[in-house]
C-alpha positions in Angstrom: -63.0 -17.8 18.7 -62.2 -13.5 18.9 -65.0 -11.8 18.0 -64.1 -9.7 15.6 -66.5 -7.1 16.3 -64.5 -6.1 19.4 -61.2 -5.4 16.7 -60.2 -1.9 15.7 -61.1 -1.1 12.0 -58.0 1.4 11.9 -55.3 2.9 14.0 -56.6 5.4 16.4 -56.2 9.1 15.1 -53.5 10.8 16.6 -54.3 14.6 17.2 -51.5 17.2 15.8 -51.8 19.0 18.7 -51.1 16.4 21.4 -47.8 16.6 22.6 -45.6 13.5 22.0 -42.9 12.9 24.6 -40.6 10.5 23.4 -37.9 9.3 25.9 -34.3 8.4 26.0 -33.3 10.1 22.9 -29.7 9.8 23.6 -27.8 7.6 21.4 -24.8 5.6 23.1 -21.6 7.1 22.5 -20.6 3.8 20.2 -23.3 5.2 17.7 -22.2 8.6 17.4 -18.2 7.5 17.1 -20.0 5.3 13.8 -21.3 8.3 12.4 -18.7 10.4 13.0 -16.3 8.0 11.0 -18.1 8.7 7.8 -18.3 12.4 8.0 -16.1 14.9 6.6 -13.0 16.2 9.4 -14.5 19.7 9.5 -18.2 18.1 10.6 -16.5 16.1 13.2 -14.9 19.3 14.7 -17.9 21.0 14.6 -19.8 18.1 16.2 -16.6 18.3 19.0 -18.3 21.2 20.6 -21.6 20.4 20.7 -21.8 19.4 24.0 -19.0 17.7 26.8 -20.0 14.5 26.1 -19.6 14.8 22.3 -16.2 15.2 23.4 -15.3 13.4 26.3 -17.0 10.6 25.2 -17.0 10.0 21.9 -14.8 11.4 20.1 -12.2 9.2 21.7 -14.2 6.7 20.1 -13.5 7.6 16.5 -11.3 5.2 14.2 -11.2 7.5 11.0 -10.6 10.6 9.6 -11.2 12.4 6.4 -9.3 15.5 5.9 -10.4 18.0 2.8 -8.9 21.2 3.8 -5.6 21.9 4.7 -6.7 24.3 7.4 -7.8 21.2 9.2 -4.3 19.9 9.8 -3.9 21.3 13.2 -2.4 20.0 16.6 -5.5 21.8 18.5 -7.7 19.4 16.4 -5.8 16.7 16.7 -6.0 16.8 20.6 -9.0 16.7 20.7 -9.2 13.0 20.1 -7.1 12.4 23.1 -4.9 10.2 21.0 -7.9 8.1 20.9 -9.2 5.2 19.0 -8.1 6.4 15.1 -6.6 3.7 12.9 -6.9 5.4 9.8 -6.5 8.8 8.3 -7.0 9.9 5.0 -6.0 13.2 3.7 -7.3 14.5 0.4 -6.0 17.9 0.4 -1.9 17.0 -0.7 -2.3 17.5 -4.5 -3.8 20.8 -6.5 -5.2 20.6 -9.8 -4.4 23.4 -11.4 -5.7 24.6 -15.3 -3.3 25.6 -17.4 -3.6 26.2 -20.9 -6.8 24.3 -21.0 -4.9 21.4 -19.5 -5.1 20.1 -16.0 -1.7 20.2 -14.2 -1.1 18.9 -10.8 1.2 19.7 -8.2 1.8 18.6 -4.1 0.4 21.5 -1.5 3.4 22.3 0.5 1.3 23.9 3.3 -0.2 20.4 3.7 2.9 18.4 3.6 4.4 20.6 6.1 1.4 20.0 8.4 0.8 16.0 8.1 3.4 14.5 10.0 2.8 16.6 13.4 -1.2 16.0 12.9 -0.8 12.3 12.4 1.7 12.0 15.3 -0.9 12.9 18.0 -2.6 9.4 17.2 -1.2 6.5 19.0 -3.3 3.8 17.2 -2.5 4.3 13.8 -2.6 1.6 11.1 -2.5 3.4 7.8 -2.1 6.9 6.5 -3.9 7.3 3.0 -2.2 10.7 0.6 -2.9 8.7 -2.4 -5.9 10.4 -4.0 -6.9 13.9 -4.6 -10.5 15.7 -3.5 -12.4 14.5 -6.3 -11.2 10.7 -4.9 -8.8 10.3 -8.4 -6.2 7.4 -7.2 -2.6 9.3 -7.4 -1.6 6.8 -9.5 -3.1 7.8 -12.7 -1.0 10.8 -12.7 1.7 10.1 -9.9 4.6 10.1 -12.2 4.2 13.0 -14.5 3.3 15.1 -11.2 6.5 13.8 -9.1 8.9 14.8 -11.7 8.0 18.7 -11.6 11.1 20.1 -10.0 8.4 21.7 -6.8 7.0 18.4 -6.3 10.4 16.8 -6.1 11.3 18.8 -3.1 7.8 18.7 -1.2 7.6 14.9 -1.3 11.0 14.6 -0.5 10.7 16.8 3.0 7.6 15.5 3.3 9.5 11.5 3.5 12.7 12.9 5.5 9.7 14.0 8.8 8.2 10.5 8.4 11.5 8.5 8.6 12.3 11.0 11.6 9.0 10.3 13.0 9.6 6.5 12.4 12.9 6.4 14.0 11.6 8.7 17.1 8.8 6.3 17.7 6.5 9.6 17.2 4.5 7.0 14.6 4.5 3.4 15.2 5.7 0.8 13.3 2.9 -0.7 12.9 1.8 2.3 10.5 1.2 2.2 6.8 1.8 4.8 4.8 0.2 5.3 1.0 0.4 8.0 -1.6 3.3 10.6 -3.3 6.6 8.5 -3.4 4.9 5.5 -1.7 4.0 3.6 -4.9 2.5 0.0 -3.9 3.9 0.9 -0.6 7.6 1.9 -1.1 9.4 5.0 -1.5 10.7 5.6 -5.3 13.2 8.0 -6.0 14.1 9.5 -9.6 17.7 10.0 -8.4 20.7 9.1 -10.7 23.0 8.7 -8.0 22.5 6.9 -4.4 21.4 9.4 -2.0 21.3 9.8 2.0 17.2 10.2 1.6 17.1 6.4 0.4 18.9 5.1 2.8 17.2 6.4 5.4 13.8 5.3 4.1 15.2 1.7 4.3 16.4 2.3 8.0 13.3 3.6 9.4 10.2 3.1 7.3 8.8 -0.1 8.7 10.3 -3.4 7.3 7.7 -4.9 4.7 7.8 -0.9 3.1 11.1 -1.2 3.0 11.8 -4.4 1.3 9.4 -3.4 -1.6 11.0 -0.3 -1.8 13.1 -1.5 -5.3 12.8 1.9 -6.8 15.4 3.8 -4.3 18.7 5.0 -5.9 20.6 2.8 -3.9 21.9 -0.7 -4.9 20.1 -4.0 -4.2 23.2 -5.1 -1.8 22.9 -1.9 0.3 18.9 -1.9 0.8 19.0 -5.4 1.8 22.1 -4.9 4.2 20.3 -2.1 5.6 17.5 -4.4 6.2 19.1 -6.8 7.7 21.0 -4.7 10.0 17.8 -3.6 11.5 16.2 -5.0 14.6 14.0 -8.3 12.6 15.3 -7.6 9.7 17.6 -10.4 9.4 14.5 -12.5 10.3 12.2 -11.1 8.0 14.9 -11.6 4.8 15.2 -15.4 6.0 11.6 -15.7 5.5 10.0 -17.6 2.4 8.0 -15.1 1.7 10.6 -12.2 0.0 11.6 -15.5 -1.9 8.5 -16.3 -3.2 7.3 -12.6 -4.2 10.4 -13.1 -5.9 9.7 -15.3 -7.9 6.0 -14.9 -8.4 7.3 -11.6 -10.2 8.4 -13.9 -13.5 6.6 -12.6 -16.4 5.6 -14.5 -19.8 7.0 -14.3 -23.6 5.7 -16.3 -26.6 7.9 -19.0 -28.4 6.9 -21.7 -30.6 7.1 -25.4 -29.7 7.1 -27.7 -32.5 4.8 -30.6 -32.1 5.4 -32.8 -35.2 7.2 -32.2 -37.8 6.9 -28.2 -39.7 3.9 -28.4 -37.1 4.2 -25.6 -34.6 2.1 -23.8 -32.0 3.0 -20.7 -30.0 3.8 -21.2 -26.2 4.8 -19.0 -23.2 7.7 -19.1 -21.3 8.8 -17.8 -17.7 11.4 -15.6 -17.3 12.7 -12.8 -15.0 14.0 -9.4 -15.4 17.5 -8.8 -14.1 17.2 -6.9 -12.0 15.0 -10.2 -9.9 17.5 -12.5 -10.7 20.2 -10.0 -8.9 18.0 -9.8 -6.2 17.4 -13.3 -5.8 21.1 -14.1 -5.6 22.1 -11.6 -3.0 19.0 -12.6 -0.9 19.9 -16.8 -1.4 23.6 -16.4 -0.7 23.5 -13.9 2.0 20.1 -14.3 4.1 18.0 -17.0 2.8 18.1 -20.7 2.4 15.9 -21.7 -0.9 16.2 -25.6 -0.1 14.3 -24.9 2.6 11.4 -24.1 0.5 8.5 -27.0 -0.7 8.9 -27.6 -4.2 5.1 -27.5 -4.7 5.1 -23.9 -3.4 7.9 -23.1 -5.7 5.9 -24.7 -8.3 3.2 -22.4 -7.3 5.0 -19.0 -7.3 6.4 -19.5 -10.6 2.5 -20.2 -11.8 1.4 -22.7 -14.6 0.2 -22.3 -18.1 -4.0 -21.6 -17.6 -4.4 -23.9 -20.7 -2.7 -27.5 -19.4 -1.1 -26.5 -16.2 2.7 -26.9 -17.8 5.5 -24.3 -16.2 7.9 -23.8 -19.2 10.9 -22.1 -18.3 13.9 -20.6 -20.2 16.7 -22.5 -19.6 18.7 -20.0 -18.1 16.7 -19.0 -15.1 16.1 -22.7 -14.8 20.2 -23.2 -14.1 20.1 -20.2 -11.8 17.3 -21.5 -9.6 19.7 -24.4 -9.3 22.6 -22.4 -8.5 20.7 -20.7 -5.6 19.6 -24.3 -4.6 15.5 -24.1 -5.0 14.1 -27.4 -5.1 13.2 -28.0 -8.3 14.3 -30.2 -11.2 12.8 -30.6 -15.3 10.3 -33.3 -14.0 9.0 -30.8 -12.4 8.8 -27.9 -15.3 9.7 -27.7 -19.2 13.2 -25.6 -20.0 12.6 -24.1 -23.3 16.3 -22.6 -24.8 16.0 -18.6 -25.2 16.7 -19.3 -28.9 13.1 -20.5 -29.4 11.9 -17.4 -28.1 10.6 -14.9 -31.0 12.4 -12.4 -32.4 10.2 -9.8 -32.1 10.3 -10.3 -28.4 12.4 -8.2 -26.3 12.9 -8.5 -22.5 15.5 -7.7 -20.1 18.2 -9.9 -19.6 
């Protein structure tokens, strides 16, 4: 058994005075690119010239960037990174809030905009661009439309899309990049345009292929977009894939009616149905590009979604015949048609 006399009561004392040499204080080059990836662009730079190996070594490490001043948007900075390891940039310096009246206004920085595309075109890795939130991290979003509309904005954003779908079509920035924020709403490009213009076109033609096929709010028809799709390199492919069917389709939204279960006995329902301007996609897509019978019923069953309550589909009766016309696989075993004349009154949708 340990005596446990021969056991130190404490830790020793350590005198203040004695020099404590504590080696190998340098962290690997891995560590420093994790910190630099949550620090703000102007701390990175300012870490670059700390010492050679800060920036040989690790800056080519780095896989993010957070930009806050538009001073920071340079090619010199940019270089630094030696194109580099950077899948994602975020830039929070596009929009200005500006007081007026007591009443916060907001507006796009053209300085910035000017500046982004020839920054983000120095990094051969990227994934994703973020210019959807401001400096304060507000989502663009909640304030997106009323902002884009101002005559000012309209123009920035505008320049600002006609460099990227130059860069695109260049191969300056990959396809493989994503890009989010003014005019990019859930991805794709929208336009307030009465009239088809050359800008949307162009989008369409060089943005990459999933951007482009969300992008429903361009000027131009359905017909063109999709034709301009399809005219591109995969883009035939990627229109004769399930999956633009099924978005489709999973875009149905609900409205009441009431289903009589006995006699004067009534309860209030929901019913699928589509907007037109779905249904006109959906034909152009099934008659041109895609084949809908070869689709499994149960994942048409799935897009369409079923009642939370029983698991019933009920379906108005005329989206139900023009499923059939574009030859989905399904049949009224399979779902209820309800007739649009049981829908409410009260209820108004697109048809």
């Amino acid at each position: 058994m340990t005596n446990t006399n021969d056991l130190p009561c404490k830790r020793p004392k350590i005198d203040s005075n004695q020099e404590i040499i504590v080696e190998n204080t340098e962290l690997p080059s891995e560590v420093w690119a994790n910190i630099l990836d949550y620090l703000p662009f102007s701390d990175v730079i300012q870490c670059s010239v700390v010492s050679c190996n800060m920036l040989r070594d690790v800056l080519p490490r780095v896989t993010q960037l957070s930009i806050f001043r538009k001073e920071e948007l340079r090619i010199a900075f940019a270089r630094r990174f030696r194109g580099g390891n950077v899948t994602q940039i975020d830039v929070y310096c596009l929009i200005l809030c500006i007081d007026h009246d007591q009443e916060e206004q907001f507006s796009l920085c053209q300085y910035t905009a000017s500046r982004i595309v020839p920054f983000i075109c120095e990094f051969t890795k990227l994934d994703a661009v973020g210019l959807d939130v401001d400096a304060e991290g507000i989502p663009l979003g909640t304030y997106f439309r009323d902002t884009f509309v101002q005559e000012d904005s309209v123009e920035i954003v505008r320049s600002l899309v006609r460099s990227i779908c130059g860069a695109y079509q260049t191969g300056a920035i990959s396809q493989e990049a994503r890009l989010y924020g003014p005019a990019f709403q859930a991805g794709a490009f929208i336009c307030y345009k009465a009239e088809a213009c050359n800008l949307c076109k162009m989008y369409c033609q060089s943005f990459p292929l999933e951007q482009a096929v969300n992008a429903r709010a361009t000027c131009i028809s359905v017909r063109e977009r999709l034709n301009t799709i399809a005219s591109r390199p995969g883009g035939a492919e990627c229109l004769a894939s399930k999956t633009l069917a099924l978005e489709l389709l999973r875009s149905n939204y609900e409205v009441p009616f009431m289903l009589e279960t006995a006699p004067n006995e009534y309860i209030t329902k929901t019913a699928k149905v589509f907007s037109k301007a779905v249904m006109e996609e959906l034909e152009i897509l099934c008659k041109d590009y895609f084949n809908a019978k070869s689709l499994e019923k149960s994942d048409v069953i799935e897009a369409l979604g079923s009642d939370e309550d029983d698991g019933d589909i009920w379906l108005v009766g005329k989206y139900y015949e023009k499923l059939l016309e574009f030859d989905f696989p399904v049949s009224n075993s399979d779902l209820n048609v309800v007739d649009e004349s049981k829908l409410l009154s009260d209820v108004h949708y697109h048809m």
